[in-house]
N, C-alpha and C positions, 0 to 999 in steps of 0.2 A: 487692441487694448487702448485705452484712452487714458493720453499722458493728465499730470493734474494742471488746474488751471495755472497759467503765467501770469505775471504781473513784474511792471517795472518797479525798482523802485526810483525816488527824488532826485533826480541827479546825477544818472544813471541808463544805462539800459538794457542790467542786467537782471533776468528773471527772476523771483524769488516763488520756489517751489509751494507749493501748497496754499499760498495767498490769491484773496478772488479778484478777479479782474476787472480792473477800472472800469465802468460804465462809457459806452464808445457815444458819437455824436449824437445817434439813433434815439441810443439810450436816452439821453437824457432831454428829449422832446417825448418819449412814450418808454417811461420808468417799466421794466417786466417784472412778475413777481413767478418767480420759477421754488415749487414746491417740491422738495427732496424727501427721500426714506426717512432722513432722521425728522423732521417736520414731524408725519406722522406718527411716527415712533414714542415722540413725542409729547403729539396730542394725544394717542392713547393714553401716556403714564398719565399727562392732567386729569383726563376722564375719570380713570377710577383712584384719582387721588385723594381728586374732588368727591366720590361716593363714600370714601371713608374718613375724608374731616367731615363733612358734612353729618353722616349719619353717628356718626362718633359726639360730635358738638351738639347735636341736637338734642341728646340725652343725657349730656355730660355733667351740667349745672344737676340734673336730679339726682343721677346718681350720689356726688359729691354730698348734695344733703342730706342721704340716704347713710352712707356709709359715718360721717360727723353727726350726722343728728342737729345738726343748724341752722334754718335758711342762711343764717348769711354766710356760710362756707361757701352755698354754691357757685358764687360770681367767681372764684379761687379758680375753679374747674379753666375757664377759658382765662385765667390771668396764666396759670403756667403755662396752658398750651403756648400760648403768645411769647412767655419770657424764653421757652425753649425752643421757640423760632427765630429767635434773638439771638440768643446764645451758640445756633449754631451757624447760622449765616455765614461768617468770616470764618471760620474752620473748613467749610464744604467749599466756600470759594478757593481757599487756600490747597484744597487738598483738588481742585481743579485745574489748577497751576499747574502742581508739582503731576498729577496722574492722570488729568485728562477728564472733561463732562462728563462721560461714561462713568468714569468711577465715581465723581461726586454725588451724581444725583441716584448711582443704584444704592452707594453706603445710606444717604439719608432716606431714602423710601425703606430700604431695610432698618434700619436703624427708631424710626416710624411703624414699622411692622412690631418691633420687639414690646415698643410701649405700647400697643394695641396689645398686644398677649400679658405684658407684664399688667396692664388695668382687669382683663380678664382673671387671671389670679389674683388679683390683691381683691378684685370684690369678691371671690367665691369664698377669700380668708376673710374677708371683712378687713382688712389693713388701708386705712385712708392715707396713710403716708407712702405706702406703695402704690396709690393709685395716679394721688396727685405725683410723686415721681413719674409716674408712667403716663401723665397726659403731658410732662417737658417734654419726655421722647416722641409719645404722639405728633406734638408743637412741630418735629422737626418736616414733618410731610408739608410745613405749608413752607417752612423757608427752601425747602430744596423744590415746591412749584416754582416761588418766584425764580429760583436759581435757572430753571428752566425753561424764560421769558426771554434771556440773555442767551443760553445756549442756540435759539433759534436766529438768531442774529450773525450767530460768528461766523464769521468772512464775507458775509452777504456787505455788498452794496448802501450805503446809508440810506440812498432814495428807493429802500424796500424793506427797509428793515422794521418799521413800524408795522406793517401790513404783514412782515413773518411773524413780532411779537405778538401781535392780535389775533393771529392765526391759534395758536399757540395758548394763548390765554382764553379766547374762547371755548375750548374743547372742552374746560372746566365746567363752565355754564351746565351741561348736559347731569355730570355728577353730582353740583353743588345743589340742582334743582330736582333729582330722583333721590341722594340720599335721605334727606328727611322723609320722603316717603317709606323710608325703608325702615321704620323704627317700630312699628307696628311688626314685620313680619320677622324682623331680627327679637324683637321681643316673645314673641314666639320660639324663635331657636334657644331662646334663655331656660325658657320655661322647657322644654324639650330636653336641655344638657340638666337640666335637674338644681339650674343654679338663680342666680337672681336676674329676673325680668328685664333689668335695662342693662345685663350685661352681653343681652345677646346682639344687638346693634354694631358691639364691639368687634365681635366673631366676625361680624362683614366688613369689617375695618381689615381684618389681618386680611380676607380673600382679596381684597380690593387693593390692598397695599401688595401683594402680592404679587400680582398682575402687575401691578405699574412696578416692580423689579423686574421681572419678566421683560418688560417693554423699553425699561433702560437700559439694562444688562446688551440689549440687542442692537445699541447705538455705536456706529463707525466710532474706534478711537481717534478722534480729533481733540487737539486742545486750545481751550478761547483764545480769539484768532481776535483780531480789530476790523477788518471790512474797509471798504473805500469810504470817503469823504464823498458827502453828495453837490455836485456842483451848487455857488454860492452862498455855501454854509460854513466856510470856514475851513480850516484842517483842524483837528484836536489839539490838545494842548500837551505837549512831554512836559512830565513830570520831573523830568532830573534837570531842562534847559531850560523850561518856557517859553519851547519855541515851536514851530511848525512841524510835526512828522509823520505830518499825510502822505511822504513818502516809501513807509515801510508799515510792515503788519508780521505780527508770530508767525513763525513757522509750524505749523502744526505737527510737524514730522520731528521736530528738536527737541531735546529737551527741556526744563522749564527752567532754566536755570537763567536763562539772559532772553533777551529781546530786541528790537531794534538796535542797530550800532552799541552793540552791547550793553546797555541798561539794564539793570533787575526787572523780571518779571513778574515781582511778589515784594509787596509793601505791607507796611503795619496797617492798623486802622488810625492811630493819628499822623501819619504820612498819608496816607488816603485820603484823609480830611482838611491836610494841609493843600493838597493836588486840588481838593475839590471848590475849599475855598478861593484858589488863587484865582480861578475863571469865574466871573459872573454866569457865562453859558451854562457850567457845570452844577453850581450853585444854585442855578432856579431848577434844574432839571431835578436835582436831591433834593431841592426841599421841594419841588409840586410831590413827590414820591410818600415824604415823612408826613406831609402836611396833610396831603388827602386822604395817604392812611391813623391819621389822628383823627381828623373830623371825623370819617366813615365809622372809624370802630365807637365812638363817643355816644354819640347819636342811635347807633342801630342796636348797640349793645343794652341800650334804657329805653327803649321804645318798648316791646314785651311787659313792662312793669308801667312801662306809661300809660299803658291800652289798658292791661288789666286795674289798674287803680282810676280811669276814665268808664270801667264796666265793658270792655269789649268782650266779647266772647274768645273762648280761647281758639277755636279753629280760624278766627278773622286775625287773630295774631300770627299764625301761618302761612295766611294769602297776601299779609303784608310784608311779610319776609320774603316770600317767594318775589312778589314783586320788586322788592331792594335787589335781592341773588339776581334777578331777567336782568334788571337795573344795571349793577358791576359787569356782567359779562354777555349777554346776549348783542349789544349792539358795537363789541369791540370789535370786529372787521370793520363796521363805517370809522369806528375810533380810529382802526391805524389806517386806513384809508387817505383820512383826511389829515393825517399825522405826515404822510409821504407828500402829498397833496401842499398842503398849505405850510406847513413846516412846523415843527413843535411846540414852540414859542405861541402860536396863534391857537393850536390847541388848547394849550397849556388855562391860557387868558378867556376860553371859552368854559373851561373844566371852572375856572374860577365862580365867572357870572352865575354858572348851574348852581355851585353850591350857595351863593349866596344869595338865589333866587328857594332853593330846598329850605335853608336855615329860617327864612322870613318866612315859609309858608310852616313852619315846624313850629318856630314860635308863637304864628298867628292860632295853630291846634292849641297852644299852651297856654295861650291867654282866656278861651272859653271852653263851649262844651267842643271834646272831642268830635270829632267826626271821621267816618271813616275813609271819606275821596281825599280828604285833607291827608292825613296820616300817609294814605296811601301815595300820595302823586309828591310829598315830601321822601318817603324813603326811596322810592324810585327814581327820583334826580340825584337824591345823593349817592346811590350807586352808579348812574349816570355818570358824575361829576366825577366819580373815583376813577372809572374806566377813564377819563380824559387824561385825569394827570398822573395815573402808573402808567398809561401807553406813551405818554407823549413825554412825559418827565420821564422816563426810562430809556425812551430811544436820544432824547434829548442829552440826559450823562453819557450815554453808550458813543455819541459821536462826536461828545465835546473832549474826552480823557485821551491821552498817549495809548494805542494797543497794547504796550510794554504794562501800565499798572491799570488797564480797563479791571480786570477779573476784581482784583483787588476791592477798586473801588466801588464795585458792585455789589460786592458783600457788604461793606461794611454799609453803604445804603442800605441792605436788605434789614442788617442789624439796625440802624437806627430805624427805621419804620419800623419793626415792631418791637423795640423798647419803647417808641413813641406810644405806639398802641397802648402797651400796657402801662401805660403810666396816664393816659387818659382813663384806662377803662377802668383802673383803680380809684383813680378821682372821681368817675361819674358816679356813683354811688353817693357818695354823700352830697355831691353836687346835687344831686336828686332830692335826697332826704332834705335839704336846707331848701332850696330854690327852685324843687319841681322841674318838668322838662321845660320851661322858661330856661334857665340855665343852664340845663346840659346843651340848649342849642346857643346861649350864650358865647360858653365857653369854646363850642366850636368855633364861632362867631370870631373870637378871639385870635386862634389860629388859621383862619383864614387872611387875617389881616397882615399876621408877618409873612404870609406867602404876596400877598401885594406889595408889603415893601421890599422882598426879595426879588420880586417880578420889576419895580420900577428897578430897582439899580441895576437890573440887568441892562434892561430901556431897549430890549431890542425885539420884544414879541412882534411888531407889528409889522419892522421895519422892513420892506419888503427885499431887503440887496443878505437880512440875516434872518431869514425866518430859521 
């Protein structure tokens, strides 16, 4: 039988059970990326998490003005989704803590199942306030993916943990880009159960949320662990001292009540935000996170009404979304790749250039006639650009916080990235109606820039001794 991995910890050279073991001299000339059960267990829940936001979203805005009777009710559809991604973030991190990965992310995929059933009854009653209730609960499928970006990290090595995240975050790709396909044959199951057309999408929402309980449910109880510091990058920062405590990590076998030399292992979120702000490290890694997912959802979310009010055709509205979706997740292995590789910081500051290379070509569609190579090679660097700075700003916080309030602070990033969202994607609407996509890539524009001056006062992307 095979004892669990050892590890010293600072100062010391006594073992601490269940923590992953330092990277040896080997290691750290030729970084290994060793893939476990929970990885894949993993990457299945993303899969079919991914087919049921997706094919769920993709109908969601119709339905919505189906059941109101307003177009402009329907943008509401994906504002809840988003706020009840929000909203639950820091509960499911919290409840990660206290009961372990396992239970976090099977409550929230469950939990995601219910409002996929409760949207199926409220449109068969015609109840639009039960519906948009039930697209919050929906929402929560997408904060319990990200929650499970981080799960692939814990106790892993820092100089591989980008390359687990990516792993991990790819599997989505597969769902994000079959579920729209699936709205046609789920709208068929609608018309089959005797009920409304776009409620059958939904029905593939529960089988699909389903499976991915199934596939959480099935994860080692382990609970978020910190991982080794990857040579020349620092040790994290303890939150209670402000000091180095590279030399210890959670016990996953303990309870969740303390952590290193006994620290709390569960903070609020503005003590999370106090930890975050005190490190520049930490501070660029959260906001490449809030910031990419602000521009991304701004941009893509009014592209659709862009095309169609420039005369695209609706099915070229499709190929440019699919190309965004390839965009975000098909080339996240090279993401975390070059994330273990070069070091986050330098990602991070590439993730930038893209989007600020997407937004001038976004513009340049805004200022004449549409076209469709334009539209197209603009949404696809901004997906690009996302993948850059949720791999690289995610593994970047993950190794700058104390292991003792990582979880913590995890969450409450998850929650500001998608309060951010939906508070862009609220404003892109009229930002639209007033200034055309001129200004919704303005406003990106915008938020791009306070990620630059968060990136200068860090001042260390490039520097090669702190990548």
């Amino acid at each position: 039988m095979k004892g669990k991995p050892m590890r010293a910890t600072s100062g010391s050279s006594t073992p601490v059970p269940g923590a992953a073991a330092p990277p040896s001299r080997s290691d750290r000339g030729r970084p290994r990326l060793v893939l476990e059960r929970r990885h894949y267990l993993l990457a299945a829940a993303q899969m079919f998490s991914g087919v049921g936001i997706a094919v769920g979203v993709a109908v969601g805005g119709l339905l919505a003005e189906d059941l109101t009777g307003r177009t402009e009710f329907a943008g509401f559809s994906q504002t809840a989704s988003v706020l009840g991604a929000g909203l639950a973030a820091i509960p499911l991190s919290r409840l990660a803590v206290r009961r372990g990965r396992r239970a976090s992310l099977t409550t929230g995929f469950t939990l995601a199942l219910c409002g996929a059933v409760l949207i199926v009854l409220a449109a068969t009653l015609d109840s639009w306030p039960g519906y948009f209730l039930g697209m919050m609960l929906f929402g929560i499928a997408t904060a319990t993916g990200l929650q499970a970006r981080f799960a692939a990290t814990d106790g892993a090595p820092a100089h591989v943990q980008g390359r687990l995240m990516s792993f991990v975050v790819w599997a989505q790709t597969i769902g994000s880009v079959a579920g729209p396909n699936l709205s046609e044959p789920g709208a068929g199951i609608g018309t089959w159960l005797g009920t409304h057309a776009l409620v059958g999408p939904f029905v593939i929402s529960i089988l699909a949320f389903g499976l991915a309980v199934c596939f959480t449910a099935s994860l080692p109880r382990l609970r978020p662990t910190g991982g080794t510091p990857a040579p020349g990058r620092g040790a994290p920062l303890s939150a209670d001292r402000g000091t180095s405590a590279a030399g210890g990590t959670d016990d996953p076998t303990e309870r969740g009540g303390t952590g290193p030399a006994g620290s709390r292992s569960s903070v609020g979120a503005l003590a999370a935000l106090r930890v975050v702000l005190a490190h520049p490290r930490a501070t660029m890694g959260m906001t490449a996170v809030v910031a990419g997912q602000m521009m991304m959802a701004s941009v893509m979310v009014m592209t659709p009404i862009h095309m169609h009010h420039s005369g695209h055709a609706i099915h070229l509205v499709g190929l440019v979304i699919s190309v965004h979706i390839l965009g975000m997740y098909a080339f996240s292995p090279v993401v975390g790749w070059l994330t273990d590789l070069l070091g986050p910081g330098r990602v991070i500051t590439v993730g930038m250039a893209v989007f600020a290379l997407a937004i001038g070509i976004g513009m340049w569609d805004a200022t004449g006639e549409s076209l469709m190579w334009r539209i197209s090679l603009a949404l696809g660097l901004i997906g690009l650009a996302w993948s850059c700075t949720m791999i690289a700003g995610s593994t970047l916080l993950t190794t700058s916080i104390d292991p003792s309030h990582r979880t913590a602070v995890q969450g409450t990033s998850d929650a500001c990235m998608n309060f951010g969202a939906a508070g862009v994607t609220a404003l892109a609407g009229p930002v639209l109606a007033v200034g055309g996509f001129l200004w919704i890539n303005a406003m990106a524009a915008c938020v791009l820039a306070v990620l630059v001056l968060v990136c200068a006062r860090a001042g260390f992307a490039w520097h090669p001794a702190r990548r």
